[in-house]
C-alpha positions in Angstrom: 63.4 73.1 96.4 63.1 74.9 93.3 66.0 77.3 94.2 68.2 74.5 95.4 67.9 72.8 92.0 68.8 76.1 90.4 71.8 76.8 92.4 73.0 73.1 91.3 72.2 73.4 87.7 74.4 77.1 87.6 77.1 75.1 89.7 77.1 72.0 87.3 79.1 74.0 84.6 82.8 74.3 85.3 82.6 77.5 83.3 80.4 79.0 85.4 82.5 77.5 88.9 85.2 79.4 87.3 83.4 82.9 87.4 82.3 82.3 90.9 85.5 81.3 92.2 86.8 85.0 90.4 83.8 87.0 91.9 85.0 85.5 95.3 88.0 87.6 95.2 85.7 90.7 94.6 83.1 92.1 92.3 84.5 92.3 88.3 83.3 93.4 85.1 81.7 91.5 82.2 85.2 92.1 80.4 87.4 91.2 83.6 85.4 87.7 83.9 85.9 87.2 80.1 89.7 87.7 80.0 90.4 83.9 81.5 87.9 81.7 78.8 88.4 81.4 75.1 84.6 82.4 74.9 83.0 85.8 73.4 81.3 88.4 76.1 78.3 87.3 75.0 78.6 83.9 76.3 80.2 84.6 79.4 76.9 87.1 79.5 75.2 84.0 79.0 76.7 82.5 81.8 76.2 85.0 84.0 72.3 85.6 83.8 72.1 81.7 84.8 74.3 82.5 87.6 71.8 85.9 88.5 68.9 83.6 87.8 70.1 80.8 90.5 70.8 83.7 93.3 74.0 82.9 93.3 75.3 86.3 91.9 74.2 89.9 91.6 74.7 93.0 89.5 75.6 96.3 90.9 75.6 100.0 89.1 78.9 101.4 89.4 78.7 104.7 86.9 78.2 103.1 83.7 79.8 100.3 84.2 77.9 96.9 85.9 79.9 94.8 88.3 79.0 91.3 89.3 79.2 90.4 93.0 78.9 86.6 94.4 76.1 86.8 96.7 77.9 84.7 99.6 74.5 83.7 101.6 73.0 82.4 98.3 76.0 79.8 98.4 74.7 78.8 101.6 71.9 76.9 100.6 73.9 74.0 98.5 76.6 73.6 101.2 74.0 72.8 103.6 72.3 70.3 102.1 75.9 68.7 101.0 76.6 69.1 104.7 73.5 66.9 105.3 74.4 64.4 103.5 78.1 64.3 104.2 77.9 64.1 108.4 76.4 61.0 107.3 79.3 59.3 105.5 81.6 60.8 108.0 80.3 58.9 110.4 80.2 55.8 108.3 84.0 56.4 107.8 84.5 57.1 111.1 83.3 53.3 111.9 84.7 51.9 109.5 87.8 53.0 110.1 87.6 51.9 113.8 87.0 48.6 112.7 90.2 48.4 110.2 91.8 49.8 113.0 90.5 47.1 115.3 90.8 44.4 112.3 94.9 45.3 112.1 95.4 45.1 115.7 94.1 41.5 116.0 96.5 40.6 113.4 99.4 41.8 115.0 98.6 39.0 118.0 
């Protein structure tokens, strides 16, 4: 559970979203995930240990420069257990909405 918590700590920040949402399109430099944010390279640094830290990203060796990657099956993890929790409430809306439905239709008699 330790990992999940993680995961959802790194995701909290919108900052942080942001990067992952850019490493979706492809693996990007330090400078590249920079350029969008008003912040300095050694915040979005900052950022992106937590990121490494949580699983959710890793760091390749490209020459002498170090790409970041989104490490897709780490993402995994967090969407499942939302998924858990959601097939609940769509089945809760999904009743509820047959008995609007049901509720309207006795009106109209």
């Amino acid at each position: 559970m330790e990992s999940l918590d993680l995961k959802f700590a790194a995701l909290a920040d919108p900052t942080r979203r942001a990067i992952l949402a850019r490493l979706a399109k492809g693996e990007a430099s330090v400078t590249d995930l920079a350029q969008p944010f008003a912040l300095s390279q050694p915040a979005i640094s900052k950022h992106l240990r937590v990121l490494e830290r949580a699983g959710l990203i890793e760091t390749s060796r490209a020459a002498q420069s170090r790409p970041r990657r989104l490490k897709r099956e780490a993402i995994a993890e967090p969407a499942k257990w939302l998924e858990l929790l959601g097939g609940d409430w769509d089945a809760k809306f999904d009743r509820l909405d047959a008995y609007l439905s049901k509720l309207a239709q006795g009106d109209e008699k």
